[in-house]
DSSP file (Angstrom, degrees, kcal/mol; ACC not computed):
  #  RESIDUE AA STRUCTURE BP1 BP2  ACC     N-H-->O    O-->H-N    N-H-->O    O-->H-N    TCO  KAPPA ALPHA  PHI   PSI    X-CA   Y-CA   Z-CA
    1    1 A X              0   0    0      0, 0.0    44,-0.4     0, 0.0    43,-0.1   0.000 360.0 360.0 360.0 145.0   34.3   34.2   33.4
    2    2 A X        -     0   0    0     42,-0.1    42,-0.2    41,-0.1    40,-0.1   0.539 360.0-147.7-109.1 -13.7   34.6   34.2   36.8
    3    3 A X        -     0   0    0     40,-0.8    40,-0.2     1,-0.1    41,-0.2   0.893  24.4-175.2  35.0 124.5   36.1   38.0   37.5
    4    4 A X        +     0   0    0     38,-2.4     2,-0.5    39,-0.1    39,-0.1   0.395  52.8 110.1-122.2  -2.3   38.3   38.7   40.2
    5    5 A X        -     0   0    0     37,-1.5    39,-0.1     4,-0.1    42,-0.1  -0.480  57.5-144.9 -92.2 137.0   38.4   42.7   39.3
    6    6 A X     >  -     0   0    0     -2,-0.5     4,-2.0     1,-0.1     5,-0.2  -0.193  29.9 -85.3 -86.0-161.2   36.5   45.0   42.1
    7    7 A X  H  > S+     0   0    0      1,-0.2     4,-1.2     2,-0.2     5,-0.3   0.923 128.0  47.0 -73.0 -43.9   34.4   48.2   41.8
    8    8 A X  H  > S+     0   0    0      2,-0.2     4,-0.6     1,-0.2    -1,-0.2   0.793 109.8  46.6 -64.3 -30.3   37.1   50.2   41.8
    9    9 A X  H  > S+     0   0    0      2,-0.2     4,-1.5     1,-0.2    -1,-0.2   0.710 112.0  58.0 -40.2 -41.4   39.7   48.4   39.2
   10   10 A X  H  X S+     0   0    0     -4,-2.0     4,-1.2     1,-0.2    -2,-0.2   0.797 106.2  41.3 -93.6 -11.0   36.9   48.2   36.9
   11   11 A X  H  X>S+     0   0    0     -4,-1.2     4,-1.0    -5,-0.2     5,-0.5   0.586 105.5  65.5 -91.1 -18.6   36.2   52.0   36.9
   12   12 A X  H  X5S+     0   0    0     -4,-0.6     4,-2.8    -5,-0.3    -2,-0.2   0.989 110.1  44.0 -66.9 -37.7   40.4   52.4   36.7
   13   13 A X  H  X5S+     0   0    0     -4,-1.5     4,-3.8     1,-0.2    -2,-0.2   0.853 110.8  55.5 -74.8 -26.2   39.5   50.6   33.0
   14   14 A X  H  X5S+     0   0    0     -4,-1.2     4,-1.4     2,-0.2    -1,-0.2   0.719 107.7  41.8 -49.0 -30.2   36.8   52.7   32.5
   15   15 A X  H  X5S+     0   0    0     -4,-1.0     4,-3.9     2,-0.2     5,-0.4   0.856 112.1  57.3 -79.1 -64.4   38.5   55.7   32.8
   16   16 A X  H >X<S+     0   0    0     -4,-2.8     3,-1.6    -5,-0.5     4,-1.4   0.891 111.2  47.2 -35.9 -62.2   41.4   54.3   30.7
   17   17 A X  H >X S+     0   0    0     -4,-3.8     3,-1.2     1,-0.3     4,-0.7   0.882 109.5  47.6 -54.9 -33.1   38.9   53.7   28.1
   18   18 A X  H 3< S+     0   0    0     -4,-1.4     3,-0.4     1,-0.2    -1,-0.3   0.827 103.4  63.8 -73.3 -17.2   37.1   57.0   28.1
   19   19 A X  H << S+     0   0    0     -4,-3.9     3,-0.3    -3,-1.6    -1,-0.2   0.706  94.3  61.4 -83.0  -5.8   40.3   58.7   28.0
   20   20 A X  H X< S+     0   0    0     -4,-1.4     3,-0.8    -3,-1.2     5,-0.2   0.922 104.5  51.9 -71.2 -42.3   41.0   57.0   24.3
   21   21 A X  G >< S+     0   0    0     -4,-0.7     3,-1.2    -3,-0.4    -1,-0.3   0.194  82.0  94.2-110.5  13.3   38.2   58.7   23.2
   22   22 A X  G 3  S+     0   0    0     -3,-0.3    -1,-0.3     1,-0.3    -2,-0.1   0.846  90.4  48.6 -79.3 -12.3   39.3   62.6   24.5
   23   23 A X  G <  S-     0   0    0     -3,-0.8     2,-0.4     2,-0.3    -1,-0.3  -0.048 117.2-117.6-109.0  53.0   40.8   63.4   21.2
   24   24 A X  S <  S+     0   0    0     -3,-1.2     2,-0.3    70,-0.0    -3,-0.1   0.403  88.7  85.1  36.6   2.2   37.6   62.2   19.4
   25   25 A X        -     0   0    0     -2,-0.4     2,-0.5    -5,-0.2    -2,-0.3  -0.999  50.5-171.7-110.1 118.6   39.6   59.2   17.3
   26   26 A X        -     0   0    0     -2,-0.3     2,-0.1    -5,-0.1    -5,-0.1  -0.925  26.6-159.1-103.2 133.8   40.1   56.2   18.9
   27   27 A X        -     0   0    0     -2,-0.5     3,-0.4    -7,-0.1     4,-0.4  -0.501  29.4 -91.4 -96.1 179.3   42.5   54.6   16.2
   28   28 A X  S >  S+     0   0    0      1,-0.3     3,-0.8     2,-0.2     4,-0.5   0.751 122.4  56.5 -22.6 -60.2   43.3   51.1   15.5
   29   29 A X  T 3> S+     0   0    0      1,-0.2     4,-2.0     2,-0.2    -1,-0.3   0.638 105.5  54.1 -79.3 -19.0   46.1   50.8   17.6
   30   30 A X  H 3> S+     0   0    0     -3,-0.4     4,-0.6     2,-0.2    -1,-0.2   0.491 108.3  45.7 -92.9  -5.1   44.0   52.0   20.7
   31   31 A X  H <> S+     0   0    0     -3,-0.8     4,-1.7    -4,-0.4    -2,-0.2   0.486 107.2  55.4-114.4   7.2   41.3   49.6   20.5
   32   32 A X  H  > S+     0   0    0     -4,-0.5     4,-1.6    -5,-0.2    -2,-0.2   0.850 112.3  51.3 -82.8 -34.3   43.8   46.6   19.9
   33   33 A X  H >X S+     0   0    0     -4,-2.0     3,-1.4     1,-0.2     4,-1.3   0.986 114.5  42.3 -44.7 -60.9   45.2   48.2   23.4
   34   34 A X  H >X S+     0   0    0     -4,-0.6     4,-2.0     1,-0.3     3,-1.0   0.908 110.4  50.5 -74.1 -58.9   41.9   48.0   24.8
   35   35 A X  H 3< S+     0   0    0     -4,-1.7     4,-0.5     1,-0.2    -1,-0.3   0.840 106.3  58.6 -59.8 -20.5   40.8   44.5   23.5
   36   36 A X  H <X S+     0   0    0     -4,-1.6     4,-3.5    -3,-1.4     3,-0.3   0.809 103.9  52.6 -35.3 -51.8   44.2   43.1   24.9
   37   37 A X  H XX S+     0   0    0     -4,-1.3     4,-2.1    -3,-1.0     3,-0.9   0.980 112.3  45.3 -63.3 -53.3   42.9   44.5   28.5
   38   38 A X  H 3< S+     0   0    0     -4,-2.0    -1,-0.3     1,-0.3     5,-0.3   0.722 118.8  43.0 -54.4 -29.3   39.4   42.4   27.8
   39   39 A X  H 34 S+     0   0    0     -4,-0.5    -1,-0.3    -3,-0.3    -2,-0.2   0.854 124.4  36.1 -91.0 -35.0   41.7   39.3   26.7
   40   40 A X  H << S+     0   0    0     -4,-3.5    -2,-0.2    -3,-0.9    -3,-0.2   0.991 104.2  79.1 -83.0 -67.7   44.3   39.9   29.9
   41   41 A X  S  < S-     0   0    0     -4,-2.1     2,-1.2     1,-0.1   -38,-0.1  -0.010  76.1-135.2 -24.4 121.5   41.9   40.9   32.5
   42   42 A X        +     0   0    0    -40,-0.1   -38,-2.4   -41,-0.0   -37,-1.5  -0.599  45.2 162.0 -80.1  77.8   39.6   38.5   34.5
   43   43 A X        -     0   0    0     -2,-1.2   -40,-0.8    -5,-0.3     2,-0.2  -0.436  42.0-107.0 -81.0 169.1   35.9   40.8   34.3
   44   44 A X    >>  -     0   0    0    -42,-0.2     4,-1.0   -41,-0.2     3,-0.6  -0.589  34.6 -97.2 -86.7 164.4   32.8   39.2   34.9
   45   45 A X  H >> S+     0   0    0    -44,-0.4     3,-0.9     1,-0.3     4,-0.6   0.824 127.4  44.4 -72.1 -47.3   30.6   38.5   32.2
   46   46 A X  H >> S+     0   0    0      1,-0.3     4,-1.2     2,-0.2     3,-0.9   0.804 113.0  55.0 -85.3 -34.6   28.4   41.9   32.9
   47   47 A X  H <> S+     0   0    0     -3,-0.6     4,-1.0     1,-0.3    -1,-0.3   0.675 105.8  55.2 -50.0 -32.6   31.8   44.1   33.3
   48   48 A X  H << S+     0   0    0     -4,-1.0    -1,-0.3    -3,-0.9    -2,-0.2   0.788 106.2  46.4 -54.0 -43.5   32.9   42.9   30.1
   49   49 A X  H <X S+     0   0    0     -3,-0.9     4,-1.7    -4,-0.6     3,-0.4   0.626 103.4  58.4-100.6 -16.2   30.2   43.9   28.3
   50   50 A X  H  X S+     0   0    0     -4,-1.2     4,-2.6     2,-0.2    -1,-0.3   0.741 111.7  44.9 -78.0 -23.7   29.9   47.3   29.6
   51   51 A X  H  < S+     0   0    0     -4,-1.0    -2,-0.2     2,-0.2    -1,-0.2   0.312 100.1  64.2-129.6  34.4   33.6   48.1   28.4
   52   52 A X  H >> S+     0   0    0     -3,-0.4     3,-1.2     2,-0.1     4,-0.8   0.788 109.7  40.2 -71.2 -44.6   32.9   46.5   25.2
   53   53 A X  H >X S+     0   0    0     -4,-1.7     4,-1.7     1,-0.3     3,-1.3   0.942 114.2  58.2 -44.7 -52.4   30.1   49.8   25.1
   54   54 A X  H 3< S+     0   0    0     -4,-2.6    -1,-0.3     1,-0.3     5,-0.2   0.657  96.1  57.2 -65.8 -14.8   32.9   51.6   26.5
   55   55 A X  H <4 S+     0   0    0     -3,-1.2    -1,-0.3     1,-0.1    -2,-0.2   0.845 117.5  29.8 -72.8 -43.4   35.1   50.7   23.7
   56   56 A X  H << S+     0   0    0     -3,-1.3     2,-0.5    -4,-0.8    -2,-0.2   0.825 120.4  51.7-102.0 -30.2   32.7   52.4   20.7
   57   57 A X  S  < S-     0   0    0     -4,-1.7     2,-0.3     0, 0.0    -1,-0.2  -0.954  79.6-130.4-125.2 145.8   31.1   55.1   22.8
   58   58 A X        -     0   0    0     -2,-0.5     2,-0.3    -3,-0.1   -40,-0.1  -0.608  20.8-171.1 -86.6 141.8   32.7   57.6   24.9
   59   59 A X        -     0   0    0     -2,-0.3   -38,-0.1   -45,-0.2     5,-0.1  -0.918  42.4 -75.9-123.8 142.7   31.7   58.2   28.4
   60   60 A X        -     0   0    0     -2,-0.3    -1,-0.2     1,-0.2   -42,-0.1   0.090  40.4-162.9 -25.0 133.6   32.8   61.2   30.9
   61   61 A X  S  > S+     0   0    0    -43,-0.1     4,-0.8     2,-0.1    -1,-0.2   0.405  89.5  56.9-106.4 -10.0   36.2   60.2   32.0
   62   62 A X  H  > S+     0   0    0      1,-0.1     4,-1.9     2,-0.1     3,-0.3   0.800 109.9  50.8 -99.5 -41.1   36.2   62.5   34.9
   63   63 A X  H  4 S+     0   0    0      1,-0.2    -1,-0.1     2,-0.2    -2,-0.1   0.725 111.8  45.4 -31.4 -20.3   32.9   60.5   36.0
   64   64 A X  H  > S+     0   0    0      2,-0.1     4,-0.6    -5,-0.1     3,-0.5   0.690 105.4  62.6 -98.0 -30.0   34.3   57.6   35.6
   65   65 A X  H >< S+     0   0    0     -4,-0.8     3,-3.0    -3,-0.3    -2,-0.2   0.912  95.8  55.8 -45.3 -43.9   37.2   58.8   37.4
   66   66 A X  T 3< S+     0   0    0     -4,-1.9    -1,-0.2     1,-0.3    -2,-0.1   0.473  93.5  74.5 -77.4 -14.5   35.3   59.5   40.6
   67   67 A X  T 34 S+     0   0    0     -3,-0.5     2,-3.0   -56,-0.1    -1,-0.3   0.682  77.8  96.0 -77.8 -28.5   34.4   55.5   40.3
   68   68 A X    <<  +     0   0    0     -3,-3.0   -60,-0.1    -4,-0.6   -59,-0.1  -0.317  48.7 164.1 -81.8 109.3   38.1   54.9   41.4
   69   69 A X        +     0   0    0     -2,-3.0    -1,-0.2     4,-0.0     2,-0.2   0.970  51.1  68.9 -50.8 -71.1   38.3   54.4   45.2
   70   70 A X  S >> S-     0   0    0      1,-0.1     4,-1.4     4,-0.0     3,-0.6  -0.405  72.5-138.8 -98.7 128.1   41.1   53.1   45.9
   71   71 A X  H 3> S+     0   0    0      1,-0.3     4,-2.5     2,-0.2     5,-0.3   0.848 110.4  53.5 -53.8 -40.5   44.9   55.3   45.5
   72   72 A X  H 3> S+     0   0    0      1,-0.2     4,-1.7     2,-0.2    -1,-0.3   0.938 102.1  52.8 -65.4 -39.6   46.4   52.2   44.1
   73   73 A X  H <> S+     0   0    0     -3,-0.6     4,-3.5     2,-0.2    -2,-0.2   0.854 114.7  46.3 -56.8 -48.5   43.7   51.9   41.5
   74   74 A X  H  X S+     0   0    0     -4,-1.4     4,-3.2     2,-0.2    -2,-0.2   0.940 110.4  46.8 -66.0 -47.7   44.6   55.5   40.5
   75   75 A X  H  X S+     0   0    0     -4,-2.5     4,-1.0     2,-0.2    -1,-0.2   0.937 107.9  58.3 -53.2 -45.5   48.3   55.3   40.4
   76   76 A X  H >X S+     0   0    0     -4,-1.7     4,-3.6    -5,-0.3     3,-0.9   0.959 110.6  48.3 -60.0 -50.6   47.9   52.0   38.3
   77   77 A X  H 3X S+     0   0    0     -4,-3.5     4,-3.8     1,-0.3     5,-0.3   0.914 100.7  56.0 -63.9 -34.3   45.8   54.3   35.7
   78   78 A X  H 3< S+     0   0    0     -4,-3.2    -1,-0.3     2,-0.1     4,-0.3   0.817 116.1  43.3 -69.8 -13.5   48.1   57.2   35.4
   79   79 A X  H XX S+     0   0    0     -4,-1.0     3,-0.7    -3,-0.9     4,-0.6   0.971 119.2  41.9 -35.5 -84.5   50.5   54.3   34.3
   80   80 A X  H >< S+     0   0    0     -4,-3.6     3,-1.4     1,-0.2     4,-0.5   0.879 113.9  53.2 -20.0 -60.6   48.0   52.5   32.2
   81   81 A X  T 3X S+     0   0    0     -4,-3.8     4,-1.2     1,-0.3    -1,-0.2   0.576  94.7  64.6 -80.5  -7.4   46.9   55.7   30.9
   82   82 A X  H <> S+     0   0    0     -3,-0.7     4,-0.7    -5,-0.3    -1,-0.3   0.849 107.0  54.6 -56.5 -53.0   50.5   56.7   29.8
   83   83 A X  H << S+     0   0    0     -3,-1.4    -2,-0.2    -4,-0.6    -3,-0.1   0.750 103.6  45.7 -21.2 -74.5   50.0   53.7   27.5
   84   84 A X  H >4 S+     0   0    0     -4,-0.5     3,-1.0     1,-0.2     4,-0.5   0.860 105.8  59.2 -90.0 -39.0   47.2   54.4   25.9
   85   85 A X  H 3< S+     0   0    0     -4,-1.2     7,-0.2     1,-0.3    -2,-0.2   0.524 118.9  28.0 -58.0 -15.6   47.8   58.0   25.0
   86   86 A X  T >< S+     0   0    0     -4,-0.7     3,-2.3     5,-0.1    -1,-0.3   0.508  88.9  98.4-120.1   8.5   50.7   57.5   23.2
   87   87 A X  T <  S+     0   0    0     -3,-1.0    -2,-0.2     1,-0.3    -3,-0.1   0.894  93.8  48.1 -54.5 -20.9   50.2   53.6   21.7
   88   88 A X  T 3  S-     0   0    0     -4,-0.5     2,-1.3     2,-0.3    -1,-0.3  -0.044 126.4-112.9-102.9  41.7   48.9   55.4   18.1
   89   89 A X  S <  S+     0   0    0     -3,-2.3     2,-0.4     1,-0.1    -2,-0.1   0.408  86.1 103.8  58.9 -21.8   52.4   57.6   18.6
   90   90 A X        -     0   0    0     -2,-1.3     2,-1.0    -4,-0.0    -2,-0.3  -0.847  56.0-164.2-116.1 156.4   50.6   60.6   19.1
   91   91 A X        -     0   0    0     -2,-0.4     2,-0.1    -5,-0.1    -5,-0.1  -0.731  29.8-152.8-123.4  89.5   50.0   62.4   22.3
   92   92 A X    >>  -     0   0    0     -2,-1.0     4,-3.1    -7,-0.2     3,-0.6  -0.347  24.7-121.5 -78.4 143.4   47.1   65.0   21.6
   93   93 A X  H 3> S+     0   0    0      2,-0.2     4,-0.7     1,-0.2    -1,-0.1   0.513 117.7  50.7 -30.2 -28.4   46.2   68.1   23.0
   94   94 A X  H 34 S+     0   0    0      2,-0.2     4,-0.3     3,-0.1    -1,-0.2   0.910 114.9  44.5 -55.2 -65.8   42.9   66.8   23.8
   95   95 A X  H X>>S+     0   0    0     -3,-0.6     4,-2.1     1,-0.2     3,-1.6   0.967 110.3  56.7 -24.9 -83.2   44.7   63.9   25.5
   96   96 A X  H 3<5S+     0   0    0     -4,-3.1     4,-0.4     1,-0.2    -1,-0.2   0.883 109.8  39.4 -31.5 -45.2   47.1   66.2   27.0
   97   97 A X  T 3X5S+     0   0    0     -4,-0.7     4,-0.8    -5,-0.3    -1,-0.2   0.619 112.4  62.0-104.4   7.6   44.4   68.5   28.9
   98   98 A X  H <>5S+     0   0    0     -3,-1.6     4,-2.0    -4,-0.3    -2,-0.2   0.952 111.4  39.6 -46.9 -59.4   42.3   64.9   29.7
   99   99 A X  H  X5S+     0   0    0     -4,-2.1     4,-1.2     1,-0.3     5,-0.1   0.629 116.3  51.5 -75.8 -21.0   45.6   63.8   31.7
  100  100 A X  H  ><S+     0   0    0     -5,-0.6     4,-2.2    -4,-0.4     5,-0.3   0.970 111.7  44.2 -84.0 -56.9   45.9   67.2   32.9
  101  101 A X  H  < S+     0   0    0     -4,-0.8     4,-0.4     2,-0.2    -2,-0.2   0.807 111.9  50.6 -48.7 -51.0   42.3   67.4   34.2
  102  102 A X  H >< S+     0   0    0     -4,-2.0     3,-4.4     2,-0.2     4,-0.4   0.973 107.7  56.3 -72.8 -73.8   42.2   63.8   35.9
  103  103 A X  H >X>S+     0   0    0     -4,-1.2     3,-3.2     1,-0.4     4,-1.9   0.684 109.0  47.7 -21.5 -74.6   45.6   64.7   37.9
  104  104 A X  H 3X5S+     0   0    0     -4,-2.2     4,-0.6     1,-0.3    -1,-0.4   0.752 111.6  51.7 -61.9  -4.9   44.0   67.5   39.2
  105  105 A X  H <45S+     0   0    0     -3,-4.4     4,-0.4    -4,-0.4    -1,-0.3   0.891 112.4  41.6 -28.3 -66.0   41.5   65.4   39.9
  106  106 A X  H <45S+     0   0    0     -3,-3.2    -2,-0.2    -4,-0.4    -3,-0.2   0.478 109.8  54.0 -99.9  -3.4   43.3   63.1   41.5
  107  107 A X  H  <5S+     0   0    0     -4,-1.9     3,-0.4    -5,-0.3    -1,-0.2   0.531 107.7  53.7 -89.3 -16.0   45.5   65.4   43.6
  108  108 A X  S  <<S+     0   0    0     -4,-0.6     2,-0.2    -5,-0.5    -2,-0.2   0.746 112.0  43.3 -92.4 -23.4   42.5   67.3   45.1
  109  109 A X  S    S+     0   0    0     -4,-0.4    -1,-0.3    -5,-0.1     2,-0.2  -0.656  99.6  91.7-113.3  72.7   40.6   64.0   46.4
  110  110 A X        -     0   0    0     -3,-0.4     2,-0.3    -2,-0.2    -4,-0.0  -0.780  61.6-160.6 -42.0 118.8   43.6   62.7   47.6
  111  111 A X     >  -     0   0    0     -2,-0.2     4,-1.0     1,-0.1    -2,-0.0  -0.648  36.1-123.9-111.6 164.5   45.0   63.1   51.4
  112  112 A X  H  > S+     0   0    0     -2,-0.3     4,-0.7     2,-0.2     3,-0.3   0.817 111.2  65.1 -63.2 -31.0   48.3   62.7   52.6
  113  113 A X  H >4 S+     0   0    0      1,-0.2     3,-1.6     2,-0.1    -1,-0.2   0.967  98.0  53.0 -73.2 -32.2   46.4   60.0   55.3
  114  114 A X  H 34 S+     0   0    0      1,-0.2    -1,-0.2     4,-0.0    -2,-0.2   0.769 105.8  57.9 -15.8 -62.2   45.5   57.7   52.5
  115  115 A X  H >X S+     0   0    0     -4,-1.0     3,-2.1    -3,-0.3     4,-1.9   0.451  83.2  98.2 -82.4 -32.4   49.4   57.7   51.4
  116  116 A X  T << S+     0   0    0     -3,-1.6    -4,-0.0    -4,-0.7    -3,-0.0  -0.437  90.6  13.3 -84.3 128.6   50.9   56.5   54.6
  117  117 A X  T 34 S+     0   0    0     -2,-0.4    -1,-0.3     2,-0.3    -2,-0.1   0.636 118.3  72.0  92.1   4.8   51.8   52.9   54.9
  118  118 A X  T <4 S+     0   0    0     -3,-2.1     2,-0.4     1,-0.1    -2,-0.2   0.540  75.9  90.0-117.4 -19.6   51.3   52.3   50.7
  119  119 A X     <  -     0   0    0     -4,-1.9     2,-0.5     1,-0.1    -2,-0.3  -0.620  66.7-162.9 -90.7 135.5   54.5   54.3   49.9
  120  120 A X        -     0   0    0     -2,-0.4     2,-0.5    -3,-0.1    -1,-0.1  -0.765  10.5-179.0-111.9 120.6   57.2   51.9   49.8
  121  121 A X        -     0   0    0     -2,-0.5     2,-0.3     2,-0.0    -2,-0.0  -0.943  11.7-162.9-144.4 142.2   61.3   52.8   50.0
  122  122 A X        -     0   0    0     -2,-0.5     2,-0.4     2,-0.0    -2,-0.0  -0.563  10.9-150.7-101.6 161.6   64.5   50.9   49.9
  123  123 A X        -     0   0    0     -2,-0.3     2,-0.5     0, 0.0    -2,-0.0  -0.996  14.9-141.9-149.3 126.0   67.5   52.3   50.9
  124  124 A X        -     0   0    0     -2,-0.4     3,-0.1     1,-0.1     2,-0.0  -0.884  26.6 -99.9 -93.1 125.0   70.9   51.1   49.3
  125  125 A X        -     0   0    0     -2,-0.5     2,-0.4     1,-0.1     3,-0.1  -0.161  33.9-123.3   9.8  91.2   73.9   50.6   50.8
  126  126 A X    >   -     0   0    0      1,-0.2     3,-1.2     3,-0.1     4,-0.1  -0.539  19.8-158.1 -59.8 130.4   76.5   53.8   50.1
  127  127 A X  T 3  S+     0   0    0     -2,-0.4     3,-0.4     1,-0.2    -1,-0.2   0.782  88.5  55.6 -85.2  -7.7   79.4   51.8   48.5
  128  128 A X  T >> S+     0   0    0      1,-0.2     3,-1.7     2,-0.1     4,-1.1   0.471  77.6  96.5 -99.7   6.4   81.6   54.7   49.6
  129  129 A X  T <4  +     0   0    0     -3,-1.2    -1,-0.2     1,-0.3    -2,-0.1   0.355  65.3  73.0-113.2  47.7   80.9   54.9   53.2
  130  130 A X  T 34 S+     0   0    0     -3,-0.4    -1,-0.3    -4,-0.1    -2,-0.1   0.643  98.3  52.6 -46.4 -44.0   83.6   53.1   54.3
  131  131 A X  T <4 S+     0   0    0     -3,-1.7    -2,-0.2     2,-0.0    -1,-0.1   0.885  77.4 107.0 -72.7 -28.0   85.7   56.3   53.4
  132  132 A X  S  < S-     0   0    0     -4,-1.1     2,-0.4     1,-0.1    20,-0.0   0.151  71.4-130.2 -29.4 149.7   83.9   58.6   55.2
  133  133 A X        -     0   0    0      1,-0.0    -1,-0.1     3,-0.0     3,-0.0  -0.905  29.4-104.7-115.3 161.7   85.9   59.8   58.3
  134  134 A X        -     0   0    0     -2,-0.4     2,-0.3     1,-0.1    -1,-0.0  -0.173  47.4 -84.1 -65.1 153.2   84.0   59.7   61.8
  135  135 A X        -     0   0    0      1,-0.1    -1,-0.1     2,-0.0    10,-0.0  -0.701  47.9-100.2 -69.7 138.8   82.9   62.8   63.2
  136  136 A X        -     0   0    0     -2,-0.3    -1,-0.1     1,-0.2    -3,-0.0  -0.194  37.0-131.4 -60.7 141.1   85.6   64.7   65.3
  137  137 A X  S    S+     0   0    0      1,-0.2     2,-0.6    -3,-0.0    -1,-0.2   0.397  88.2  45.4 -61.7 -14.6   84.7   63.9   69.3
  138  138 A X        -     0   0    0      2,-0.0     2,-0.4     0, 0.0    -1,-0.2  -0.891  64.5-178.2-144.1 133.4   84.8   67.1   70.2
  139  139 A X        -     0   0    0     -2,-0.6     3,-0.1     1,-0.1     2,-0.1  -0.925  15.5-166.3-131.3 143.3   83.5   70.2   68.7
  140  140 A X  S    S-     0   0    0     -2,-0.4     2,-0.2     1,-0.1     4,-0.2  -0.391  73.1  -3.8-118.7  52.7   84.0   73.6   70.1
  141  141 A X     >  -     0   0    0      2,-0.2     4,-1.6     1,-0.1    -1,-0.1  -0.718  69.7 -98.7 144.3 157.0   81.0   75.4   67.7
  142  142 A X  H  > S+     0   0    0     -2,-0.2     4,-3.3     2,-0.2     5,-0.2   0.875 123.7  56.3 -78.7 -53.7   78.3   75.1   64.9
  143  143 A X  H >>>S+     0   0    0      1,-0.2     3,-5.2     2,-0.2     5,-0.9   0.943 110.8  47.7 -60.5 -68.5   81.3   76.8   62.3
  144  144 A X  H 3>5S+     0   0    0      1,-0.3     4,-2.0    -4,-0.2    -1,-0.2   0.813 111.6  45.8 -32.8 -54.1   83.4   73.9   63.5
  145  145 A X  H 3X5S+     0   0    0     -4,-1.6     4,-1.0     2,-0.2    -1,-0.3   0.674 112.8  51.8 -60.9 -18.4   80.7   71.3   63.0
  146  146 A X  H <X5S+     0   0    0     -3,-5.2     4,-1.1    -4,-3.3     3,-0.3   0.897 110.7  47.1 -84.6 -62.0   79.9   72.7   59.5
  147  147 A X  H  X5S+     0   0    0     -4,-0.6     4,-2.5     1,-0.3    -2,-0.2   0.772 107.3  54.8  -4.4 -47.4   83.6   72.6   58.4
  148  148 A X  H >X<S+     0   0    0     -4,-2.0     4,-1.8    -5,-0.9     3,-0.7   0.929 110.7  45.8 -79.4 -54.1   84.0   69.3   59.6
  149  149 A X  H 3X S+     0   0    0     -4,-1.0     4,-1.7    -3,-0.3     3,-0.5   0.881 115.8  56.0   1.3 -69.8   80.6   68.2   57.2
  150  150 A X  H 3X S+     0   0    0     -4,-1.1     4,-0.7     1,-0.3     5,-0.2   0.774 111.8  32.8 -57.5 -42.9   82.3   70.1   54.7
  151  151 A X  H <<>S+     0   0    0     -4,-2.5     5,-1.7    -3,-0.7    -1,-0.3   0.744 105.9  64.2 -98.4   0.9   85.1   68.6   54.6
  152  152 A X  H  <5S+     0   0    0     -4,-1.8    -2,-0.2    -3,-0.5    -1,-0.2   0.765 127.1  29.4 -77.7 -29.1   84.2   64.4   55.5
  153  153 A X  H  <5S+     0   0    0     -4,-1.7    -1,-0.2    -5,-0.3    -2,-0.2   0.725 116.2  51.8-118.8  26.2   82.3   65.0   52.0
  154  154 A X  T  <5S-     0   0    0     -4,-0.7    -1,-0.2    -5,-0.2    -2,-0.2   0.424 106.0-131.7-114.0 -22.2   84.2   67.7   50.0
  155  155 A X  T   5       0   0    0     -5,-0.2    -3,-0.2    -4,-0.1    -4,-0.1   0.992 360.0 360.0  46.0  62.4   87.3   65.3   50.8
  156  156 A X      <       0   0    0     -5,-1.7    -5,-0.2     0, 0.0    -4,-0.2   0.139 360.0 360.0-130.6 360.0   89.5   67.9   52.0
């Protein structure tokens, strides 16, 4: 294997995987998730084998957390990690104050400069504002100007 995932990606799988192990069962259906990631994923040989370990013994998940760098890495795990907590159907209390524990985690080492330039928004087309009437050209007051608001979307 040639492995194309960096230090931080490979600690977002780390984390996923320690967080299978927060309610102390990792079932069936969570290590079939898990071996999927090893089958989909390009690791290098020595990344592979560390989250084969990671697969049978549990490691700190908020340690592992603190391995993700990158805000994209992070987002992608609360995703992931969505996944894996309910692929054996149940979503345990253990589980539950994991998810709870990494957020704050991840909302306290996070800054608003990080944020800027990754969040991405579209803007659609209103299909109704063709109807819309202009505003009136001359307004004699703020009451006027609300009234006229009121009424361009109230349609009166």
């Amino acid at each position: 294997m040639t492995g194309s995932v960096n230090e931080s990606e490979f600690y977002m799988w780390r984390t996923l995987f320690a967080v299978a192990h927060a309610d102390n069962v990792v079932t069936e259906e969570e290590v079939t998730f898990m071996a999927g990631i090893l089958d989909d994923v390009e690791f290098t040989d020595e990344q592979t084998k560390i989250l084969k370990d990671d697969i049978v013994n549990a490691k700190s998940f908020t340690a592992m957390f603190t391995g993700i760098t990158s805000p994209e890495d992070r987002i992608k795990f609360f995703e992931f990690a969505r996944e894996i907590v309910w692929v054996d159907g149940e979503f345990a209390p253990e589980e539950q104050s994991a998810m709870i524990e990494l957020y704050k985690q991840h909302i306290s080492g996070t800054t608003v400069d990080e944020l800027i330039g990754k969040i991405t928004l579209e803007l659609e087309e209103d299909p109704g504002a063709e109807d819309l009437q202009p505003y009136p050209q001359k307004r004699s007051g703020v009451m006027n100007m609300i009234l006229a608001f009121k009424r361009r979307f109230l349609g009166r």
